[in-house]
C-alpha positions in Angstrom: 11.0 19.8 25.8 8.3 16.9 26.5 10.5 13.6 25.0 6.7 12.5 23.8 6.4 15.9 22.1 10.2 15.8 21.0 9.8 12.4 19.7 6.6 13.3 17.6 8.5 16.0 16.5 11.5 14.1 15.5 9.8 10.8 14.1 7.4 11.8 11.1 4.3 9.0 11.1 5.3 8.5 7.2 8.9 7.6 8.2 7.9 5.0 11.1 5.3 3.1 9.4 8.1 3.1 6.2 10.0 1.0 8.1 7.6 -1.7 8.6 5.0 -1.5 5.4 5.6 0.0 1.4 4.0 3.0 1.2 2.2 4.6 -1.6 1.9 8.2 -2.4 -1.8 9.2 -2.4 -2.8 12.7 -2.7 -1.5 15.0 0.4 -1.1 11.3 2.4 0.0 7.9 1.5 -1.7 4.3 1.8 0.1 1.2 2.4 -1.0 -2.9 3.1 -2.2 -3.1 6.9 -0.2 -4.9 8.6 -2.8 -5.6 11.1 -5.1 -7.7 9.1 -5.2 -9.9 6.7 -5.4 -6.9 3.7 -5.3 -7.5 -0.2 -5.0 -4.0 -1.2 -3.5 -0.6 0.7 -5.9 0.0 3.5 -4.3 1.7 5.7 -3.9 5.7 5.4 -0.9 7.7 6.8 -1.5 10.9 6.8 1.5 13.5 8.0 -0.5 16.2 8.6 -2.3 14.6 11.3 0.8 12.5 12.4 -1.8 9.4 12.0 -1.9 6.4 10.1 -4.7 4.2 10.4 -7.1 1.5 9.2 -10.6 1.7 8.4 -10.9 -2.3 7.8 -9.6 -3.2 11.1 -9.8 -0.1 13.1 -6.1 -0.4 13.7 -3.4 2.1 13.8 -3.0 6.0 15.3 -0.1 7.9 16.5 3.7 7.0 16.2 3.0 5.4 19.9 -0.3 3.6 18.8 1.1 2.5 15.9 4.4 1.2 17.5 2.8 -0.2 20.5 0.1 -2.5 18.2 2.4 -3.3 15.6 5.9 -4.6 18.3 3.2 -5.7 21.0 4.7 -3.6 23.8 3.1 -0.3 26.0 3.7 2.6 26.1 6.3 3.4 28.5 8.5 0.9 26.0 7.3 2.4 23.3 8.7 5.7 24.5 11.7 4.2 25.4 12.2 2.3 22.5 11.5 5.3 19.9 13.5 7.3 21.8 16.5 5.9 21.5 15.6 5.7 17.3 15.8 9.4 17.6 18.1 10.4 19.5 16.1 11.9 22.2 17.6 11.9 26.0 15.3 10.2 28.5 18.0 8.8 31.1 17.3 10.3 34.2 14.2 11.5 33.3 10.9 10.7 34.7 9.2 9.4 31.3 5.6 11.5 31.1 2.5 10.2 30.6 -0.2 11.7 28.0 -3.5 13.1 30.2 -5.0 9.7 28.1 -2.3 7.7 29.5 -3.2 9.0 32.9 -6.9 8.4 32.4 -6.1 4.9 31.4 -3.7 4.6 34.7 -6.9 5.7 36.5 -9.1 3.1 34.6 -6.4 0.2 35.5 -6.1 1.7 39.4 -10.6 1.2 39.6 -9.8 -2.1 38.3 -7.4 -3.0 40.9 -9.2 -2.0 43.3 -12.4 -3.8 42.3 -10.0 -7.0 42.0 -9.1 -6.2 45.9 -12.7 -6.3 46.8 -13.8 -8.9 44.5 -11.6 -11.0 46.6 -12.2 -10.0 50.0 -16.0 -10.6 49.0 -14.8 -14.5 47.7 -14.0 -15.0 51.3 -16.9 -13.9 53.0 -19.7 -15.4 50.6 -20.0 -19.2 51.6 -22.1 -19.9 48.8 -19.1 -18.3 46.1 -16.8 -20.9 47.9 -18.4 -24.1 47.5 -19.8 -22.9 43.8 -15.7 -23.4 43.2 -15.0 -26.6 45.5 -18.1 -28.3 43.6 -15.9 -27.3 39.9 -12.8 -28.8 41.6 -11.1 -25.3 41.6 -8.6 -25.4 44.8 -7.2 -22.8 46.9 -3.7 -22.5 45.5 -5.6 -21.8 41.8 -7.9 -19.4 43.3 -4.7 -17.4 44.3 -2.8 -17.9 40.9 -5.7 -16.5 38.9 -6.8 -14.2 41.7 -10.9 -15.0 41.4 -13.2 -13.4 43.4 -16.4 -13.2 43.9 -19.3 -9.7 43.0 -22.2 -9.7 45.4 -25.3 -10.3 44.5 -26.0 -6.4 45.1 -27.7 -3.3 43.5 -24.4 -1.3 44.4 -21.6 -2.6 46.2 -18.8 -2.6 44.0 -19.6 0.9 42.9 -20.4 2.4 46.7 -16.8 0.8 47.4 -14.9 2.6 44.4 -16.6 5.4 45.7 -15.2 5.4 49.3 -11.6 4.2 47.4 -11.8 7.7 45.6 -12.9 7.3 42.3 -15.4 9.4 40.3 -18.4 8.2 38.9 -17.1 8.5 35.2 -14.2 6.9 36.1 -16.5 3.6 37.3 -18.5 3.5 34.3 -15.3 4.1 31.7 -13.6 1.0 33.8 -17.0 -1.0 32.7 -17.9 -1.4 36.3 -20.9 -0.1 36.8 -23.9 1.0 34.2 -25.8 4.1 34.2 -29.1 3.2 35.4 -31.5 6.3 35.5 -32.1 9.0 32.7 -33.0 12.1 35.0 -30.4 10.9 38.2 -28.0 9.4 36.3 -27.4 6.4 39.3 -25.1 3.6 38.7 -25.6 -0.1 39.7 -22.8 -2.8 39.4 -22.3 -4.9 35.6 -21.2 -8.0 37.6 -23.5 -9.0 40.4 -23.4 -12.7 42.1 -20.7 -13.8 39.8 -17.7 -15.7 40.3 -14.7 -13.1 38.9 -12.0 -13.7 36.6 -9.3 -10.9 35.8 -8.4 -10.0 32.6 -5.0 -9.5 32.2 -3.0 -8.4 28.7 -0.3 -10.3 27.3 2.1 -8.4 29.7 0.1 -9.1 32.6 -2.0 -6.0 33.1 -5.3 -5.9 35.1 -7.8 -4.7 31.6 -11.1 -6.1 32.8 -13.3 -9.1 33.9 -15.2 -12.1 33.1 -18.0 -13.3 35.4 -19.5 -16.0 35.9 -23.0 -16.4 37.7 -23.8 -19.0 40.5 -27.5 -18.3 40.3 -30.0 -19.0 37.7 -29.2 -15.7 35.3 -29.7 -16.7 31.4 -26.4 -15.1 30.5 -23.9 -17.6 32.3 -21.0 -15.4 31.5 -20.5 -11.4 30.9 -17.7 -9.7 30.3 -16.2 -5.8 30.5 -17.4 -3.8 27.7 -15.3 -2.6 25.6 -13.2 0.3 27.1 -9.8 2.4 27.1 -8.1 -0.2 28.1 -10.1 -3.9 27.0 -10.4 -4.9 23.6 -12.3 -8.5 23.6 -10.4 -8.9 19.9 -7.4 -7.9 21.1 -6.6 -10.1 24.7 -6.7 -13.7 25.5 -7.3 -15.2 28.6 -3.8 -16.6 30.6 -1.6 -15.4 28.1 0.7 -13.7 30.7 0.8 -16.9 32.4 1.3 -18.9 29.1 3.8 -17.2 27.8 7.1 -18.7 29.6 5.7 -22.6 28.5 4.7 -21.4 25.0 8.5 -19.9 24.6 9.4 -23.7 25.2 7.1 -25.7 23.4 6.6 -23.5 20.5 2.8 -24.3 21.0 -0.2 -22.9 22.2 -3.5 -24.5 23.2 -6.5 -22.5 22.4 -9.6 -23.9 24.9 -13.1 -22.4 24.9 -13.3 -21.0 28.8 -11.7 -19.9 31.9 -12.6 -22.8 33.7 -10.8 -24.8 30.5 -7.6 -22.9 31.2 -8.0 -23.3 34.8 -7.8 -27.3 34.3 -5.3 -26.9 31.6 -3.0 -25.5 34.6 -4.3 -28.2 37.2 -2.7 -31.2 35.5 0.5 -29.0 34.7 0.0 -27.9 31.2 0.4 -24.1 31.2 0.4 -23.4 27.5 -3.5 -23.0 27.3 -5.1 -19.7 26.3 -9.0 -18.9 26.1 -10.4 -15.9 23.8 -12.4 -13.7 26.0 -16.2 -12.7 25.5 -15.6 -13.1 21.6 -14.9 -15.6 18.5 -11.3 -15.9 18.1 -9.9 -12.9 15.6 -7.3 -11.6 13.3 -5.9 -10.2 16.1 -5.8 -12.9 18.3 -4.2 -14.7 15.7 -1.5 -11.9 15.2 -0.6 -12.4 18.9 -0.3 -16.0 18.7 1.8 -15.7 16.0 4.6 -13.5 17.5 5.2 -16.6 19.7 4.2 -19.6 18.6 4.9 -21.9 15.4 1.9 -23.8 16.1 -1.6 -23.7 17.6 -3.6 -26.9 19.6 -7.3 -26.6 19.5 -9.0 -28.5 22.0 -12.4 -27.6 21.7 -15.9 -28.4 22.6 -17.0 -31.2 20.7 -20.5 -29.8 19.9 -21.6 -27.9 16.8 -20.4 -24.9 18.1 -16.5 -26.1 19.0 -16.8 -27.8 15.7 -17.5 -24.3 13.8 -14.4 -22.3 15.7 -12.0 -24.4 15.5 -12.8 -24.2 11.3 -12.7 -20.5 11.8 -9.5 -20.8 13.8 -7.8 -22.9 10.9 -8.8 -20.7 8.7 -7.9 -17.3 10.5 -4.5 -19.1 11.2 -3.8 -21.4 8.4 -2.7 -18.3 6.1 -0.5 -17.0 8.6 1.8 -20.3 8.8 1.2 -21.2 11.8 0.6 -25.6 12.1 -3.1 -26.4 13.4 -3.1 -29.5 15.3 -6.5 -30.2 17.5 -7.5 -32.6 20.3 -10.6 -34.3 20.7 -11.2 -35.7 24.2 -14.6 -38.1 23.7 -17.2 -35.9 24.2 -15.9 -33.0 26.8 -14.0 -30.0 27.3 -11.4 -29.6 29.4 -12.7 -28.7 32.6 -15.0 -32.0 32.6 -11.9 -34.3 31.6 -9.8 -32.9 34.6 -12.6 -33.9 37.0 -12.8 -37.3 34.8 -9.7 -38.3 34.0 -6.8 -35.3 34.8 -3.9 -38.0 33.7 -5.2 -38.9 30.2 -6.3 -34.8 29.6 -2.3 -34.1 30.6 -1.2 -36.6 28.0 -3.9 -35.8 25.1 -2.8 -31.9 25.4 1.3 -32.5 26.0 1.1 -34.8 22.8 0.3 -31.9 20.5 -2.8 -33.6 18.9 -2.9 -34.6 15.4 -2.3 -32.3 12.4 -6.3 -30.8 12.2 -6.9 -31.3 8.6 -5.9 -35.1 9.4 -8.7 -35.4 12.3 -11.2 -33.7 9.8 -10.1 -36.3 6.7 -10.8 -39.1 9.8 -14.3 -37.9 10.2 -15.0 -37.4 6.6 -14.4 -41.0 5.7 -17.0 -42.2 8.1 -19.6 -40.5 5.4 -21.4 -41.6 2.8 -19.3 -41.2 -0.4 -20.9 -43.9 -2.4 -22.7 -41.4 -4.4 -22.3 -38.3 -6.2 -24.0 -36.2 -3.8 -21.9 -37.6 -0.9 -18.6 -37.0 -2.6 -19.7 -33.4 -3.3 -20.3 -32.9 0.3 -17.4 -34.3 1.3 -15.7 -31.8 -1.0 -17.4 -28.6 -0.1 -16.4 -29.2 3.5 -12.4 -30.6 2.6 -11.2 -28.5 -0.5 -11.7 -24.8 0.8 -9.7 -26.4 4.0 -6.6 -27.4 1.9 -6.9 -24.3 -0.5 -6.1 -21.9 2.7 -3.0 -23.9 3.2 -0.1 -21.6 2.3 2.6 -24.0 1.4 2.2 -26.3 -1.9 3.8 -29.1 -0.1 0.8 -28.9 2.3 -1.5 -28.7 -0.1 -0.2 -31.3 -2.5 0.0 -34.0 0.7 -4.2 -33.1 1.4 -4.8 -33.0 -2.2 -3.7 -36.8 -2.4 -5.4 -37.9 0.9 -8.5 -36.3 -0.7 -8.4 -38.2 -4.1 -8.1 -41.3 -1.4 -10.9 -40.7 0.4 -13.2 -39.8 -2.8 -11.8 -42.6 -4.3 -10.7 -40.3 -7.9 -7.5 -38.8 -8.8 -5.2 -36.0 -7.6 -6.0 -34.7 -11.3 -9.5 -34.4 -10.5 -9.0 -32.6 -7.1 -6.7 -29.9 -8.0 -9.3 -29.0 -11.2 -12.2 -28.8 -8.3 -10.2 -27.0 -6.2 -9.4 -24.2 -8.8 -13.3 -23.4 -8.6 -13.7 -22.9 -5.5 -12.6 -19.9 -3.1 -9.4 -20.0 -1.0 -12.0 -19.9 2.6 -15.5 -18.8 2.9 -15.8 -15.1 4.1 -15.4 -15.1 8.1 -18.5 -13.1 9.9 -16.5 -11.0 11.5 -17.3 -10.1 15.2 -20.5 -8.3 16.0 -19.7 -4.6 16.7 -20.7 -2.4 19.5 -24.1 -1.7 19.5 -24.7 1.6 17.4 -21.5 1.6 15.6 -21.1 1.6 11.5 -20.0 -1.7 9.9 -17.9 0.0 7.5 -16.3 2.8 8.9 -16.0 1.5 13.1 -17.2 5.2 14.2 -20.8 5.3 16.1 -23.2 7.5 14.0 -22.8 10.2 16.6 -19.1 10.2 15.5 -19.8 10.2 12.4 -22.6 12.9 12.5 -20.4 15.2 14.8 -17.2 15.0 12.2 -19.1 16.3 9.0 -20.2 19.4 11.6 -16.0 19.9 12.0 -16.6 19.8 8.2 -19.8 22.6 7.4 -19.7 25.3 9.3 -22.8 26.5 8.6 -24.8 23.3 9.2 -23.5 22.9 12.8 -26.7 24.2 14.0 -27.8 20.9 13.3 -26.0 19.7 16.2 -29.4 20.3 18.3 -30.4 17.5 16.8 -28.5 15.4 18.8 -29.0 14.3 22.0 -25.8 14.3 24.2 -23.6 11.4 23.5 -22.3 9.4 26.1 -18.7 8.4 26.8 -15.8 10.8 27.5 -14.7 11.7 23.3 -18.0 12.2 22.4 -19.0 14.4 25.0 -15.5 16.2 25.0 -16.4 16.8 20.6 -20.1 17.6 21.5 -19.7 20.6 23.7 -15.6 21.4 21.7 -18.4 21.7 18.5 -20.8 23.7 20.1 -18.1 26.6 21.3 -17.3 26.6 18.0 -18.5 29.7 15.8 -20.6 29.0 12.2 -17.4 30.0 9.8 -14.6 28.5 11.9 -12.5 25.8 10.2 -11.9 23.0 12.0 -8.5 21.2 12.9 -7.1 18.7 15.6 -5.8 22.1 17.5 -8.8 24.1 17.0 -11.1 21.6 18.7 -8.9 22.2 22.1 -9.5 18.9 23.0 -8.5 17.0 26.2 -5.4 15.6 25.4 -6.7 11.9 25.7 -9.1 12.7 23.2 -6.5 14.3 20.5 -5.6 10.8 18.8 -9.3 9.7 18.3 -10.0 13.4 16.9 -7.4 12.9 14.5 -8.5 9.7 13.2 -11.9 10.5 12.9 -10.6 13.7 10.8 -8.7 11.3 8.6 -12.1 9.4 8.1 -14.2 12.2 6.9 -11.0 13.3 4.4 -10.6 9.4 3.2 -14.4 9.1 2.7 -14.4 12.9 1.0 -17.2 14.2 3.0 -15.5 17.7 2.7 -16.5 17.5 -1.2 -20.2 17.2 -0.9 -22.8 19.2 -0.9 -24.6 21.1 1.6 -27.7 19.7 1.2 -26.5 16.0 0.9 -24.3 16.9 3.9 -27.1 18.1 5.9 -29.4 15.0 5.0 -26.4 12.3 6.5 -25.7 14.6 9.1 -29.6 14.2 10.6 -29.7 10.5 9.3 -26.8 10.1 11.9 -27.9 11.9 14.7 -31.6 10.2 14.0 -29.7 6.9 14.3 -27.6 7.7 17.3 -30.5 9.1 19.4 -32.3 6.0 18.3 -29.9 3.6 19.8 -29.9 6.4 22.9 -32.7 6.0 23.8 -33.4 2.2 23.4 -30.8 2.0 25.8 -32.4 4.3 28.4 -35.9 2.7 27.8 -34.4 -1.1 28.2 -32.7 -0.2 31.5 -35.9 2.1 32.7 -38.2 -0.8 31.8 -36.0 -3.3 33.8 -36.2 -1.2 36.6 -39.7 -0.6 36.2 -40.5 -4.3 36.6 -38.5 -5.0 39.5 -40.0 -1.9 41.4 -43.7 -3.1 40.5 -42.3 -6.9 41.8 -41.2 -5.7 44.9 -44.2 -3.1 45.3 -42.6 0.2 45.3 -44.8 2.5 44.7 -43.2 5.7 44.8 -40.4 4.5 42.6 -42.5 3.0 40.1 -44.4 6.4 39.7 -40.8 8.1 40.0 -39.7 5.3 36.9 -42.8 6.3 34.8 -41.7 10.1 35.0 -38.6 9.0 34.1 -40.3 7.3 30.8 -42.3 10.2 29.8 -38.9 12.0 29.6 -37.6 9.7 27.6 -40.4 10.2 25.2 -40.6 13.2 25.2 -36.8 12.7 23.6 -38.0 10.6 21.0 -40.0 13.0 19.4 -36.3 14.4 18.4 -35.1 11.3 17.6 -37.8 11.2 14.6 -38.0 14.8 13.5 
């Protein structure tokens, strides 16, 4: 037998997720606390018909592989090894197999090597990429280490080169390489184009997508992979594989805003430094950092932005008991203090910094708090801060500094301080464009998984224009073969085995929510609000790239494309007739 099939069959979902949270009997499932978020009450559904436990607050969890591989921080091929040896299942000798999603993910990481291959053969023969990095003090032997290259400033290169190295047009796209361009031809130009390119590696050192940075005059100075398969902006920090070894010794790890940061971090020998990638720092992030470090250096921007993320990093990581420390370096960021002053940015960041609530009591006291007013604002900004300190000790030490510094009594503070809120809600991270708040499934999702749920109102399907992206086209056309009295389950979808987990979860979403219990008229009325919605966001995609094309065409005096482009359009309106019936 398949060990991944043997293992399923031998480790219930219920039984692994026992070992790590207290779960709850709920109807034919149980709940339990996330342990992937910071959660207050059970969150997180297991449910053992589906073999699935997951969390609609974070958007965490899956099968016993997901769920092991999130929750110990290794991949799969560990995973496998790891839970088969809980269960007794034989693997020596045996070549361990890999899920069809696996293997679609191996393909995904294989298009990303290779772009990184000609990313930096292009570095090499672009002048004008080469002196972008001499001018930022970047020098060969860190060009190597962190493998940047370089995208062309071209409609198509990078995808007419994945091409010729054998990869499908899907395939390019799903890697977050290149972007469907045209509604009716469905061509593909390049995401990164003149931009310097940084590889995105997980904490175990595997290629899961880029950051680029332009050396022209583009507004958006730095773009990132979408999310995909394998990247998860939440979920990866920049240099961790290389911090790793220096955090192990220290204990400590500096959080920095950029890739050029880390890059000076490393060039005056401090390789504990870490960057979030394309996002604000998360939950997630925070979990990670945790695992292997007891404290966490923030050496920020000093501008209003740096000022407002390292107070969401204390408070993301304050609760978690890890030690905030921060270092200010008089008005810049890393990158400009190695070009400055590399020996005093070495010492600042290999001293550890001072505690952060002490550097934010230090710039408190330089206000006004000879009135009333001044004190108050003093207190809104210090208080929540000492609240979200876990330990009394903590908070007792911060509690007297405070009485200091408002000149009043310990007394007085602690009463305040029972008024207030532990933190101020954190906005979270925006999500991708189209999807829910609430549940983390795109309306199309959610539209096609109350059709699994009414036969007789899958007709409505027709109302929705093909999705894009490999599960929901896979549970658009598994939907449409399905006949109106059919009942639907994980099996009878026949779905591609990469798509199975994410069919399951969205299953366990429209039994948590109780969709299955309404009516078939309320049914029918969310069913069309979410197909409305999803070909909405279609086809303001379609018209935002058409219209960009558009203007470039009518710049450069194409004719026959423009006219092409405006057919194009009127398609695209004719579409949004659905979109509003």
């Amino acid at each position: 037998m398949d060990p991944v099939v043997e293992i399923k069959a031998r480790l219930p979902i219920e039984d692994l997720v026992g070992q790590y949270c207290q779960l709850k009997k709920k109807g034919r499932g149980f709940v339990c606390v996330c342990p992937f978020h910071n959660d207050t009450h059970p969150s997180m559904q297991v449910s053992p018909d589906k073999g699935i436990a997951y969390c609609f607050a974070c958007s965490s969890g899956g099968d016993v592989f997901s769920f092991y591989q999130k929750i110990e921080g290794v991949d799969f091929r560990q995973a496998v090894k790891d839970l088969a040896e809980r269960t007794g299942v034989k693997i020596e000798g045996m070549a361990l197999p890999r899920p069809e999603q696996k293997e679609h993910k191996e393909r995904l990481r294989d298009c990303l090597e290779s772009a990184l291959r000609f990313y930096r053969a292009s570095l090499s023969s672009h002048p004008e990429s080469v002196s972008y990095l001499q001018k930022r003090g970047i020098p060969e032997e860190q060009i190597e280490a962190f493998e940047l290259g370089f995208a062309p400033n071209s409609f198509s290169d990078t995808y007419q080169h994945l091409l010729k190295e054998g990869f499908s047009r899907g395939e390019i796209v799903d890697a977050s390489l290149g972007i469907q361009k045209e509604l009716s031809e469905g061509k593909i130009y390049d995401r990164f184009r003149n931009r310097i390119m940084f590889p995105i590696r997980d904490a175990h050192g595997d290629l899961v997508g880029f950051g680029g940075r332009t050396i022209g005059d583009d507004d958006a100075k730095y773009i990132n992979s979408g999310e995909t398969e394998l990247y998860s902006k939440s979920a990866v920090l920049f240099g961790l594989h290389l911090a790793k070894e220096a955090v192990r010794e220290t204990k400590r790890i500096i959080l920095v805003e950029g890739y050029f940061d880390v890059l000076a971090c490393h060039r005056v020998g401090v390789k504990n430094a870490v960057a979030v990638s394309g996002t604000a720092l998360t939950e997630s992030h925070v979990k990670m950092l945790k695992r292997i470090a007891e404290s966490v250096v923030l050496c920020l921007d000093q501008d209003r932005a740096g000022k407002d993320a390292a107070e969401r990093a204390f408070y993301l990581c304050a609760p978690e008991g890890l030690s905030i420390r921060a270092v200010e370096i008089a008005g810049k960021d890393p990158d400009e203090a190695a070009a400055a002053n590399p020996a005093t940015l070495a010492s600042a960041l290999q001293s550890g910094g001072v505690p952060y609530l002490d550097l934010i009591v230090s710039r408190l006291s330089a206000s006004d708090r000879s009135t009333a007013d001044g004190k108050r604002e003093v207190a809104a900004v210090l208080f929540p801060l000492i609240k979200a300190l876990p330990s009394a000790v903590e908070r007792e030490h911060y509690i007297g500094k405070a009485a200091a510094l408002l000149s009043t009594t310990p007394v007085a503070v602690e009463e305040d301080m029972q008024r207030i809120h532990a933190a101020p809600k954190l906005q979270q991270e925006l999500p991708q464009e189209g999807r829910d708040l609430q549940s983390g499934f795109a309306p199309a999702e959610v539209a096609l998984g109350m059709l699994c749920l009414f036969p007789t109102l899958r007709i409505l399907i027709s109302e929705l224009i093909e999705p894009e992206g490999l599960f929901l086209r896979e549970l658009y056309h598994a939907i449409r073969k399905l006949d109106g009295t059919e009942e639907v389950s994980v099996e009878s979808l026949r779905m591609p085995p990469e798509c199975v987990e994410r069919a399951a979860v969205l299953l366990l979403f429209c039994e948590h929510h109780g969709f299955a219990e309404w009516s078939e008229t309320l049914a029918a009325r969310e069913i069309r609000k979410n197909c409305a919605h999803a070909n909405r966001e279609f086809l303001r995609k379609k018209q935002r790239e058409i219209a960009e094309k558009l203007g470039r065409a009518r710049s450069e005096g194409k004719t026959a494309e423009e006219e092409k482009l405006s057919t194009e359009y009127q398609e695209v309106l004719k579409l949004a007739k659905m979109a509003v019936r």
